[in-house]
Each structure stands twice: as structure tokens, then as C-alpha cells.
DONU-278840 format. One line per field, with one value per residue (C-alpha): residue number from 1; x, y, z. Coordinates in pm, 1 decimal, padded with zeros to 6 digits, always signed. Layout:
nr: NUM  ... .
c1: X  ... .
c2: Y  ... .
c3: Z  ... .
***
This chain:
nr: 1  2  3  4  5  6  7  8  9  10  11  12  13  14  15  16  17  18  19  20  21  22  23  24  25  26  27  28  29  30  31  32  33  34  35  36  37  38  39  40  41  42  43  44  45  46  47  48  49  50  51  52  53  54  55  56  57  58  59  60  61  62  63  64  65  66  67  68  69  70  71  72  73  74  75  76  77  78  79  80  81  82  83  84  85  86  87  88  89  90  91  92  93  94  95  96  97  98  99  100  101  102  103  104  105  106  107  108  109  110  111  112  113  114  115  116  117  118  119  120  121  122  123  124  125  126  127  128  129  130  131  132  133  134  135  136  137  138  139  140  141  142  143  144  145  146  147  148  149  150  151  152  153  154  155  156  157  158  159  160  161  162  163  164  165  166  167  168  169  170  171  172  173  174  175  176  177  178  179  180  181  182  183  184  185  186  187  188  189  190  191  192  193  194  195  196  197  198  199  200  201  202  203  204  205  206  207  208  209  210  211  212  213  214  215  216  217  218  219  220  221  222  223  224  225  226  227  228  229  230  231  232  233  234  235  236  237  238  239  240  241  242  243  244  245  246  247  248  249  250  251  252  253  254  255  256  257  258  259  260  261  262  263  264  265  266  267  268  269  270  271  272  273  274  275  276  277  278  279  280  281  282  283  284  285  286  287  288  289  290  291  292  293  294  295  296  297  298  299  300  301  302  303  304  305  306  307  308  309  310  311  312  313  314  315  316  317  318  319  320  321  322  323  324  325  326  327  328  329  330  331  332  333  334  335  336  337  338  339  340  341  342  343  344  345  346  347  348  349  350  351  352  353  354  355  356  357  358  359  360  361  362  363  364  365  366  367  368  369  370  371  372  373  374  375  376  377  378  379  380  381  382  383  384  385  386  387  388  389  390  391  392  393  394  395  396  397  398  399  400  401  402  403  404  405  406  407  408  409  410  411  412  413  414  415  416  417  418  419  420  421  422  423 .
c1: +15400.4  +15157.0  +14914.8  +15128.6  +15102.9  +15346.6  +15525.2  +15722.3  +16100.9  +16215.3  +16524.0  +16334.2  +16021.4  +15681.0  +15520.5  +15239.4  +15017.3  +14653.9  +14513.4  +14733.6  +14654.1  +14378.9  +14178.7  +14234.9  +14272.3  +14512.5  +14429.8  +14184.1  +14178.9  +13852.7  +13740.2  +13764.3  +14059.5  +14387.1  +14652.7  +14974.5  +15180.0  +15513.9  +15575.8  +15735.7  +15404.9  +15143.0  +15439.3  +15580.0  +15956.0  +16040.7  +16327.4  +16637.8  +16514.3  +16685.1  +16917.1  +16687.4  +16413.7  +16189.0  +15854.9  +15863.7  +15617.9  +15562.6  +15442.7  +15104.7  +15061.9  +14769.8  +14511.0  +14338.1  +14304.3  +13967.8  +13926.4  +13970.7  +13749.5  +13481.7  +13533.0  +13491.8  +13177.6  +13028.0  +12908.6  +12715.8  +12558.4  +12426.3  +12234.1  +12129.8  +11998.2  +11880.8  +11642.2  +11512.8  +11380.7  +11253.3  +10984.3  +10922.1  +10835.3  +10630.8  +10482.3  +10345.8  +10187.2  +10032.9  +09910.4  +09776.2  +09538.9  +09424.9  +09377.5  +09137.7  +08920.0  +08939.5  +08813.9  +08550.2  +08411.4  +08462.9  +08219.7  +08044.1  +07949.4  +07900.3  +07612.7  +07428.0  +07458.3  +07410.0  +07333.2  +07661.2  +07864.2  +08224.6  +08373.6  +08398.8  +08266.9  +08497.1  +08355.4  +08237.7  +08362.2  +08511.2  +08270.6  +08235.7  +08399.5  +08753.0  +08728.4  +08641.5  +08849.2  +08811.4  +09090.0  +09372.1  +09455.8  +09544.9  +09842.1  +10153.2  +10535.8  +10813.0  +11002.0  +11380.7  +11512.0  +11268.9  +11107.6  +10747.6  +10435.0  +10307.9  +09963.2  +09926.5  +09675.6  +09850.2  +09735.6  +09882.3  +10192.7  +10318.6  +10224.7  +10511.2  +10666.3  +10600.5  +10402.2  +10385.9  +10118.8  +10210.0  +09851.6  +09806.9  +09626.9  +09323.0  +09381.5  +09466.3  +09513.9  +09197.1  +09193.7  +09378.7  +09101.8  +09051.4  +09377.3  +09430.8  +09145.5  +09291.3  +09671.1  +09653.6  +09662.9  +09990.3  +10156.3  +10237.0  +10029.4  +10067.0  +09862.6  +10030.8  +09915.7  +10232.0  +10358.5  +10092.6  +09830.6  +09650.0  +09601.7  +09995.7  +10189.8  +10186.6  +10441.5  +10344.6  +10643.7  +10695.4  +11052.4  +10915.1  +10764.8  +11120.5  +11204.2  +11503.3  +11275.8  +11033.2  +11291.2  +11383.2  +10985.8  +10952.4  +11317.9  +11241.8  +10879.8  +10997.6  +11325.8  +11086.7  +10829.6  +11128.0  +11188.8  +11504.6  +11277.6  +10977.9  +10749.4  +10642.0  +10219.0  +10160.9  +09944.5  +09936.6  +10165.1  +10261.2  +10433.9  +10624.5  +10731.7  +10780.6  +10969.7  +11206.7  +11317.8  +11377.3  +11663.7  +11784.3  +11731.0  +11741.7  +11820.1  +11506.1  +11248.2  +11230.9  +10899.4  +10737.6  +10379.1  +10282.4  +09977.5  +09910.8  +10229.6  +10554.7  +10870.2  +10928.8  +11211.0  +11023.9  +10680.1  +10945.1  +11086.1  +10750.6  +10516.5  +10789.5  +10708.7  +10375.3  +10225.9  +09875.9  +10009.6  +10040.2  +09737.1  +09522.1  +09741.5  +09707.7  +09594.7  +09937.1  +10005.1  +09708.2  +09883.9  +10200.5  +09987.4  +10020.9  +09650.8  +09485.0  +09443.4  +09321.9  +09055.0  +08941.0  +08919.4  +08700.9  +08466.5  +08056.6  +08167.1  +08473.1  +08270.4  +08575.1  +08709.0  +08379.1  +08359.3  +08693.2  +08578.6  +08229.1  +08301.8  +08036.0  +08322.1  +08657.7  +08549.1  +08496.6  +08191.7  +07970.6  +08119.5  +07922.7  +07852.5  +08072.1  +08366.0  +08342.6  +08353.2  +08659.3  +08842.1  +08686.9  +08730.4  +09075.5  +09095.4  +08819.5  +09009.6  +09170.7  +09486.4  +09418.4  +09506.5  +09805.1  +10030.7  +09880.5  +09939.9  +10338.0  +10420.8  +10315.4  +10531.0  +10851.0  +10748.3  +10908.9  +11240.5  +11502.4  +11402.1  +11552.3  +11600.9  +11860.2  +11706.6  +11768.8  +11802.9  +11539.1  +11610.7  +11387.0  +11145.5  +10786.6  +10475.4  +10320.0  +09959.8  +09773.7  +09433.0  +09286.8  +09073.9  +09318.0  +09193.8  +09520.3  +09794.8  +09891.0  +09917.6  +10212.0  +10408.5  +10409.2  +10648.1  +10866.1  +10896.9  +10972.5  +11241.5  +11385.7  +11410.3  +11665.2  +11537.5  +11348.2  +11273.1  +10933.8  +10571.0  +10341.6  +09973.7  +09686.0  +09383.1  +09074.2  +08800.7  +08951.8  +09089.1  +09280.2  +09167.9  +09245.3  +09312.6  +08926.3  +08775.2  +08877.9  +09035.9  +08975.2  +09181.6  +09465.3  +09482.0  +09529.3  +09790.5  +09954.0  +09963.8  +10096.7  +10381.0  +10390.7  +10395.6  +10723.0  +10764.4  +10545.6  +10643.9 .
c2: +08387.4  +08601.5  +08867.6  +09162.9  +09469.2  +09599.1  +09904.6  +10073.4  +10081.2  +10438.8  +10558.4  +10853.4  +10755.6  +10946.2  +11281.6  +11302.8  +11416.9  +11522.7  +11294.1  +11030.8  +10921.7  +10642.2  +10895.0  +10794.6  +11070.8  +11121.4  +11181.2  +11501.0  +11712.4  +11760.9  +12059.9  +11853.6  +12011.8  +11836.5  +11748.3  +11758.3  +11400.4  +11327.4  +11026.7  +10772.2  +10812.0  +10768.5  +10433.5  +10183.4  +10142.0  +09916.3  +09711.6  +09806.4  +09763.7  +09620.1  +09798.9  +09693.1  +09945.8  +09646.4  +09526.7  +09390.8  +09266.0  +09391.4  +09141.5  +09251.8  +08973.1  +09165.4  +09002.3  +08753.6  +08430.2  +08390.9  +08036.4  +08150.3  +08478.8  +08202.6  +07976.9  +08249.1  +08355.4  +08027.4  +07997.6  +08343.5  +08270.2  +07973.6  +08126.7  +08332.3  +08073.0  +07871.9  +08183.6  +08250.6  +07856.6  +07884.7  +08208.7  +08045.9  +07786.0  +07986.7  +08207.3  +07930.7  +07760.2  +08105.8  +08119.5  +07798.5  +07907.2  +08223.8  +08042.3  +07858.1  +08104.7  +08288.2  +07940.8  +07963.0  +08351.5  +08260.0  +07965.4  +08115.5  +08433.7  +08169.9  +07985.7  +08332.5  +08405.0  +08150.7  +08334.4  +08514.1  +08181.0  +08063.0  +08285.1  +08637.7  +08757.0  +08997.5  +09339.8  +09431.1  +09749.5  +10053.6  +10223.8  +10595.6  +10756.8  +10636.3  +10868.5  +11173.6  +11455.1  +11686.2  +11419.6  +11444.1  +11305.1  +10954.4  +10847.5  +10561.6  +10561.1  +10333.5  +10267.4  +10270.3  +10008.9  +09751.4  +09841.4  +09823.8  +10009.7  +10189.3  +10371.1  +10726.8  +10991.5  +11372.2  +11730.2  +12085.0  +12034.9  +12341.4  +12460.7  +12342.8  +12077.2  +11707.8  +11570.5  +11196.2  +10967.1  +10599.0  +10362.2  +10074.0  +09754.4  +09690.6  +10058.7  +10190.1  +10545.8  +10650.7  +10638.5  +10964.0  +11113.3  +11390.7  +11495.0  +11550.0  +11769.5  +11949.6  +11985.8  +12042.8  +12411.3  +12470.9  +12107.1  +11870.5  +11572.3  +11238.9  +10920.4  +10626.3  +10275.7  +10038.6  +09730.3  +09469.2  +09668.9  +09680.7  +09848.0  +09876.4  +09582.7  +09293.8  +09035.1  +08713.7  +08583.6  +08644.6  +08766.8  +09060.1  +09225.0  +09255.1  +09601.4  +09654.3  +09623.0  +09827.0  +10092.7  +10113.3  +10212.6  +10471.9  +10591.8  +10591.7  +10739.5  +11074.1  +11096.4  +10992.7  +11275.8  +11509.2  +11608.0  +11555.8  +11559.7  +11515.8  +11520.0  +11174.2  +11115.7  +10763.1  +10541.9  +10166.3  +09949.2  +10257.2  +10386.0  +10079.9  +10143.0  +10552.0  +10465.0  +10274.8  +10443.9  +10800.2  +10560.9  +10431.8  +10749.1  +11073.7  +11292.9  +11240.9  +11294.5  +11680.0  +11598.8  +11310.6  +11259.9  +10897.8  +10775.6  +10442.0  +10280.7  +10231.4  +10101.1  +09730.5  +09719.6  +09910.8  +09701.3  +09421.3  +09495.4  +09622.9  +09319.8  +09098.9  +09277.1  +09323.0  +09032.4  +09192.4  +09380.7  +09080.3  +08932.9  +09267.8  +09221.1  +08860.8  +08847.7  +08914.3  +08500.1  +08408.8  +08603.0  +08387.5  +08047.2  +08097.2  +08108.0  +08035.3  +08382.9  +08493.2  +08245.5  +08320.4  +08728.0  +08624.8  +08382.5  +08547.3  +08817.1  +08979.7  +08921.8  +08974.8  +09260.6  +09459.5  +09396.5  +09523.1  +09889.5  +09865.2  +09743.7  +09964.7  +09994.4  +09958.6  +10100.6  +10381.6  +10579.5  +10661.0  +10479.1  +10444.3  +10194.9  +10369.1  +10408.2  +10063.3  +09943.3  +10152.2  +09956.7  +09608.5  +09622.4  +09579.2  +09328.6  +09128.7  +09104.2  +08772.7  +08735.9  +09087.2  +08991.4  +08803.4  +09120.3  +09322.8  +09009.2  +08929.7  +09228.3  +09043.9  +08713.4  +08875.8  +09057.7  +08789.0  +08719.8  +08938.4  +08876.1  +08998.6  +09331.4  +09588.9  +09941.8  +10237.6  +10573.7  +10783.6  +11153.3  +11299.2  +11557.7  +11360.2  +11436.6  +11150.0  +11092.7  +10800.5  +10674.0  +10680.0  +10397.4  +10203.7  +09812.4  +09745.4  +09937.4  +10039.5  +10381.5  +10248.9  +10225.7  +10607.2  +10628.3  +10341.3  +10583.4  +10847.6  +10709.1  +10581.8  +10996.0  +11240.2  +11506.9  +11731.9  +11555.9  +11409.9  +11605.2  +11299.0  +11385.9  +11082.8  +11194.6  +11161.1  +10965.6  +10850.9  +10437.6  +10317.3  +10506.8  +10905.0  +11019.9  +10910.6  +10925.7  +11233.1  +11455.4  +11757.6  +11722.8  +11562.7  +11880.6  +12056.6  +11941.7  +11888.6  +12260.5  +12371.3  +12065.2  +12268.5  +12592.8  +12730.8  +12552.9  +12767.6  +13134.0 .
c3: +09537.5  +09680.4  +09478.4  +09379.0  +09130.3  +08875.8  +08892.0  +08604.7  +08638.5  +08676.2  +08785.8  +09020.8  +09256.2  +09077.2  +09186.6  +09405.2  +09126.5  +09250.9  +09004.7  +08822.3  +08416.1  +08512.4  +08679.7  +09038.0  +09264.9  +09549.8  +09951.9  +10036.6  +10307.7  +10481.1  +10267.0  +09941.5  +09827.5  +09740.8  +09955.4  +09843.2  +09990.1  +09955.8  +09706.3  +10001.9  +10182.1  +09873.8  +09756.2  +09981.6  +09992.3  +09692.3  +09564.7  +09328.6  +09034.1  +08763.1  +08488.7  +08146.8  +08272.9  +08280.3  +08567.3  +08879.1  +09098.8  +09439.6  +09669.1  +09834.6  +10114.0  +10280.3  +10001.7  +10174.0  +09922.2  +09786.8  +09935.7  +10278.4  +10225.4  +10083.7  +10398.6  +10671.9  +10480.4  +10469.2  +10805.5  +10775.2  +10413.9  +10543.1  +10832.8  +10625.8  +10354.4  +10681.2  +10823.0  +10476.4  +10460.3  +10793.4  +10700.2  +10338.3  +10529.9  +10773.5  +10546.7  +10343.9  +10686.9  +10684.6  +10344.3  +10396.5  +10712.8  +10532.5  +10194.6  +10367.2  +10541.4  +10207.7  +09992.8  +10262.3  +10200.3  +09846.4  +09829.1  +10095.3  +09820.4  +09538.9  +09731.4  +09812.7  +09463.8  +09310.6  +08942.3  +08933.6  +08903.8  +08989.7  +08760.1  +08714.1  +08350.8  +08180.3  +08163.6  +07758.9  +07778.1  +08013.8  +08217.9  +08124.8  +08404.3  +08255.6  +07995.5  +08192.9  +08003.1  +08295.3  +08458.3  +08171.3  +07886.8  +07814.6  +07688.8  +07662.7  +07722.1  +07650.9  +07929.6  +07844.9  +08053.3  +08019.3  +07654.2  +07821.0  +07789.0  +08082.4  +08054.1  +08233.7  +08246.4  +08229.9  +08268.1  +08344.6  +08141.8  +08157.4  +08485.5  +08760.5  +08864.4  +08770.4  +09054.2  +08992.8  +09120.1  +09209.0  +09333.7  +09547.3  +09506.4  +09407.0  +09243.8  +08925.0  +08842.4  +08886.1  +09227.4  +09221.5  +09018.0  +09309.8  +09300.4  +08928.1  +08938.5  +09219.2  +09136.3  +08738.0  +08754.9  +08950.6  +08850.9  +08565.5  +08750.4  +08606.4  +08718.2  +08602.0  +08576.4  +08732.8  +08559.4  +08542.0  +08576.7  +08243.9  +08020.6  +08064.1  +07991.4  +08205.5  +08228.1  +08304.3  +08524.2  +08889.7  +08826.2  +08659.7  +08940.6  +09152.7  +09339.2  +09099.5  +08780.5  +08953.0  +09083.8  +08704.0  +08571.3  +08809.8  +08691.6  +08348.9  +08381.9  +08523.6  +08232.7  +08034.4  +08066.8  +08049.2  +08424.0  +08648.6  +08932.5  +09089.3  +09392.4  +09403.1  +09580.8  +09672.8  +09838.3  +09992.5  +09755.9  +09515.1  +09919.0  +09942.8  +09641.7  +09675.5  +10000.8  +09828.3  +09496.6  +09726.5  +09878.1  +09515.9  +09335.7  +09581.9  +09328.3  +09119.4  +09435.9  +09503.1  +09785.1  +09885.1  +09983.3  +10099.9  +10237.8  +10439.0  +10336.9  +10561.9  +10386.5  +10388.9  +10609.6  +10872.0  +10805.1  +10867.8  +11195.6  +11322.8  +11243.5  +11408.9  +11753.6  +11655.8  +11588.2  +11538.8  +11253.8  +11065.2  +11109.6  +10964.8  +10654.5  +10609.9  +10302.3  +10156.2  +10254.4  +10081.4  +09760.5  +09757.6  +09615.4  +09225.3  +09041.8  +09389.2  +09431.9  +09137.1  +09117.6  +09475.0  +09391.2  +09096.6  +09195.5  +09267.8  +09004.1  +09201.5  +09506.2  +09764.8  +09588.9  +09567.2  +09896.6  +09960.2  +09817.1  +09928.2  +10283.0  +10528.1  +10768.9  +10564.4  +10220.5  +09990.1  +10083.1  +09831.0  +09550.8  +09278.8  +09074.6  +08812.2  +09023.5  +09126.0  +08770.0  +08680.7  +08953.7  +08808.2  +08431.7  +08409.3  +08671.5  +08501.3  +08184.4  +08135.1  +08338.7  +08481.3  +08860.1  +08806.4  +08740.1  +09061.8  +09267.1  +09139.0  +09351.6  +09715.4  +09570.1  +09573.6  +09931.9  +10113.1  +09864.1  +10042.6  +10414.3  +10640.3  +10493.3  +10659.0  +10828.7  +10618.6  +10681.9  +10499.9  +10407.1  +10171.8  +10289.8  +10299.7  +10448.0  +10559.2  +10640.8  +10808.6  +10859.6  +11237.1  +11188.6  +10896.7  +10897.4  +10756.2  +10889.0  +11293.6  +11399.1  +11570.0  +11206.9  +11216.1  +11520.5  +11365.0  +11026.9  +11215.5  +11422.1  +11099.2  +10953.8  +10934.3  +11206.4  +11046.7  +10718.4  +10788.3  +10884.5  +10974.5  +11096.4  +11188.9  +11009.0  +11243.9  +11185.6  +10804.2  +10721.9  +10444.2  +10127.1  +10211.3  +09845.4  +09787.4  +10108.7  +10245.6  +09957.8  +10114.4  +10381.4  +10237.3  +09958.0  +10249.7  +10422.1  +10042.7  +09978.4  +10292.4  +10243.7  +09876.3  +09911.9  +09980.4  +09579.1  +09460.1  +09579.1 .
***
């Protein structure tokens, strides 16, 4: 017999209640009111039923079995498993190629420092600039959902909205050091430092670092903190990330600020017609080897990643040796890498990922000259928007790290995004 449902015997068919006992509500109109149906058009026609008052099953022959919704399925879940061996596959010829060229710049740093060794030294203690009080104060929450410890540094409760700070990689939260110093009197501005980056907890295990997981922190941060809402500043992997939970949570993003980050679905479609794209961000397939990585970063003292900061062309200018050292003594603590580097291994776990329409009002800014990341990502954003919902502008003359490298200019465009918050 095919799938049915029971109906109660009654001796009358039932009213067309608005809303029946089990909380299931009848047909709207197109204003969201109520419309009123007669009862042989919400029930089809059914049988005499019998004298005792007792059930009877209706037949409902439109249910497809669940073998045959399994079978016509098959062909497409298969594809699907098929295309997602193929990139593995592709991504790990990749990883190979650039693992090598990086083994190469690693040994090649070793041998022209020879003193510094294979192995970078854990740093004794934090350099001073971490405790700068004129940034905030530092403090811990438990996240909710997950029971972990996230670190953050705080200031200007009191004074406006939350304005929530998510960083990139190699980052931490002091990277946004200019911009607590610059919001703090007219905002709540909180720096946080993500799962895996230490001194907050850091899982171990790759399957700790998916979007879901990481959609949940960010969720629990801002409840956590007290807010419903909050205008959410983020840069390189902390975009990805900012792009992301304003699609899972739009009720809990009030603005959005993002620099030199595109979501992944859009990074996705664009680097497969733009092959160059891939190839300035191919050190994400060098990321996907487990320990490889982390023993390649470390080697000459953190050579490659001091370089990364330091870079004439692609760096921070004017670092100083301070600053550098803020970005290096967590990451020289043992195991400090492998949490920042879990994020790029589950890049690649939900290819191909389906286009999404973004909505919340962002102002997006972009390095001219970013090593990393095409001007032509901006237009693929944008055609990706809600008209009307996103203010992008190229910065001249700036690359990859804005919020450090030109502060300035990105507080200005932030306060004009702002302002109509704060009349």
C-alpha cells in the first residue's frame, strides 16, 4: 500500500482554522495576512468513513519511494564525489610543486645562516608591545558552543556599538593595533584572537577548523560580549571568514568592513578563469601537507615568515623589531602554526561551492599593488551584491596589509561608511 496519513473520523469535514493545534498555519495572501479557504480546498475528497468513529488511511501515492529517490540521485552524487577526487588530486600535484620550491627557500635561508639552525627557538617571553594598555585590556571568553577559550583585547565599552575585529594569517590581534586606538572612543572595539591562534585554545585536529565550527565562535563571541549585533572589520583570512557568517547569521552583522579578502565561492569561480590568481596564492597548496608546513615556516628562525612581513616590496613598512616579534611569539611556541594552518586544509573540502547572494551593507577596500589578491576580485564581489549594498574603493599605491600600512586612509573611508550610526 502506498504512504498515506491518518485522518480522524468525524461526522462533519474540519474548519479552515488560520492556524490548526500543531502550529501549522494555513495559506496567506500576499500581505501576510490570513486567508480564509474553504475546507474541500485545504482537504482532498475522502472516503465514507466508518460508523465506530475510528482511522483511516488516506493513500498519498505522490511520495516517491526512497529507493528510487536514492537511484535518480546516484548518478549526480557520484559526479560530484568524482570532481572532488579529481582537484584533491590536483591540488596535491600542486602542493607538491610549491612544497618544493618552498623546501628550496627553506634550505636555501638555513645555509646563509647557518647559526640560526633548522629549527626555530621558541621565544622566552612576549615582547613589550603586547601589553601596551593604550590598546585595551586583555581578557578571555568561553565560547558557548564549543566550551573554548578565545583571547581578545577590548576597549570603549560603553561608548557605541560593538565593532568586532576578525585577523588574517600570519596575524593575530595586534595587527589591528591602529584601529583600536582609533575607534575606542565612539565604539566597543574588540580584537580577538581566532581558534588556534594562541594564546586562545588550539585544537589539534583538522576537523576543528571547519566553517560551521568557525561560524559558531564568531556567533558566540558577539552574544557573548552582550550585543545582538555588530559591525564586523576584517582582513585576509578573518574576510573569508566575515564574508561567510553575514550569509549564516545576517541578523548579527549591522556593517561590514573587509579588507583584501573575497568570499570563497567567488575566490572559487574567479581563480578557475584566472589562472594567475592561483598561482600568487600558491602557498595555500603547500599548506595542505600535514607538519610539512610547519617545519618549513620555522626553519632559519621563522625565516619565510619574517620575510613575509619584512618583504621590501610586499611587507609592512617600518616594522620594528617589536612588532615583528608580537607576530612571532606565539607562532614560535610549540605547535603554534598548526592551528593557523588547519584553516587552508579544509579550504578545499566542499569544492565546488554554490554562488551566493551577499546583502549586507560592506565597504570594501583593496590594495593597488596586492601580491596576493587581483583587482579583478573586486568586480566579481560586486557583481555578486545586492545593488546598492557594497562601497568598494582600490587604495593607490597600498598591497596586502592596509589596516597597518596605510591606517590613515582606511579610518577614513571607515567613518564616512560610519557615520550616519553615529548621528
Amino acid at each position: 500500500m502506498c504512504g498515506g496519513s491518518l485522518l480522524p473520523s468525524r461526522s462533519s469535514a474540519p474548519s479552515a482554522d488560520p492556524a490548526s493545534p500543531d502550529g501549522t498555519v494555513g495559506p496567506q495572501n500576499k500581505g501576510g495576512g490570513l486567508r480564509e479557504e474553504p475546507a474541500s480546498q485545504l482537504l482532498p475528497a475522502s472516503p465514507a468513513l466508518p460508523p465506530d468513529g475510528g482511522l483511516v488511511a488516506v493513500p498519498d501515492c505522490g511520495v516517491m519511494p526512497e529507493f528510487v529517490v536514492t537511484a535518480l540521485l546516484a548518478p549526480s552524487r557520484l559526479s560530484l564525489k568524482l570532481l572532488r577526487a579529481l582537484v584533491m588530486c590536483l591540488v596535491y600535484c600542486a602542493a607538491v610543486v610549491v612544497a618544493a620550491v618552498y623546501s628550496c627557500i627553506a634550505l636555501t635561508n638555513v645555509l646563509c645562516h647557518p647559526r640560526r639552525g633548522c629549527c626555530g627557538l621558541p621565544r622566552p617571553a612576549a615582547p613589550d608591545c603586547l601589553k601596551d594598555p593604550t590598546l585595551g585590556e586583555h581578557c578571555f571568553l568561553s565560547l558557548k558552543s564549543s566550551g573554548l577559550r578565545l583571547h581578545y583585547v577590548s576597549a570603549g565599552r560603553g561608548n557605541g556599538p560593538l565593532m568586532l575585529f576578525l585577523h588574517g594569517f600570519p596575524e593575530n590581534w595586534f595587527s589591528w593595533r591602529y584601529q583600536l586606538r582609533e575607534f575606542q572612543n565612539r565604539f566597543h572595539v574588540v580584537a580577538v584572537d581566532l581558534r588556534g591562534y594562541r594564546p586562545s585554545d588550539a585544537p589539534k585536529d583538522v576537523d576543528c577548523y571547519t566553517t560551521d565550527l568557525l561560524m559558531a565562535d564568531i556567533k558566540d563571541i558577539i552574544l557573548g560580549l552582550g550585543y545582538s549585533k555588530c559591525i564586523l572589520v576584517s582582513h585576509d583570512w578573518g574576510a573569508l571568514l566575515a564574508w561567510n557568517f553575514s550569509i549564516y547569521f545576517p541578523s548579527l552583522v549591522e556593517r561590514m568592513v573587509v579588507v583584501s579578502g573575497a568570499p570563497i565561492s567567488v575566490y572559487q569561480d574567479y581563480s578557475i578563469r584566472q589562472i594567475g590568481q592561483l598561482v600568487q596564492s600558491s602557498y595555500m597548496f603547500l599548506f595542505q601537507f600535514p607538519w610539512l608546513p610547519e617545519k618549513l615556516l620555522s626553519m632559519s628562525d621563522f625565516q619565510i615568515l619574517k620575510t613575509i612581513f619584512t618583504h621590501r616590496k610586499r611587507g609592512i613598512p617600518h616594522l620594528t623589531p617589536c612588532e615583528l616579534e608580537a607576530f612571532l611569539y606565539h607562532f614560535s611556541q610549540p605547535g603554534g602554526l598548526t592551528g593557523p594552518l588547519n584553516y587552508y586544509r579544509n579550504l578545499f573540502r566542499n569544492f565546488p561551492l554554490e554562488p551566493q547572494e551577499l546583502s549586507t551593507p560592506t565597504l570594501l577596500l583593496w590594495g593597488e599593488k596586492d601580491p596576493y589578491l587581483q583587482q579583478g576580485l573586486v568586480g566579481a564581489i560586486g557583481s555578486r551584491f545586492v545593488p546598492g549594498r557594497l562601497e568598494s574603493h582600490i587604495v593607490p599605491g597600498t598591497g596586502h596589509w592596509i589596516p597597518q600600512t596605510h591606517p590613515q586612509e582606511m579610518h577614513q573611508y571607515m567613518w564616512a561608511f560610519l557615520q550616519d550610526l553615529l548621528d
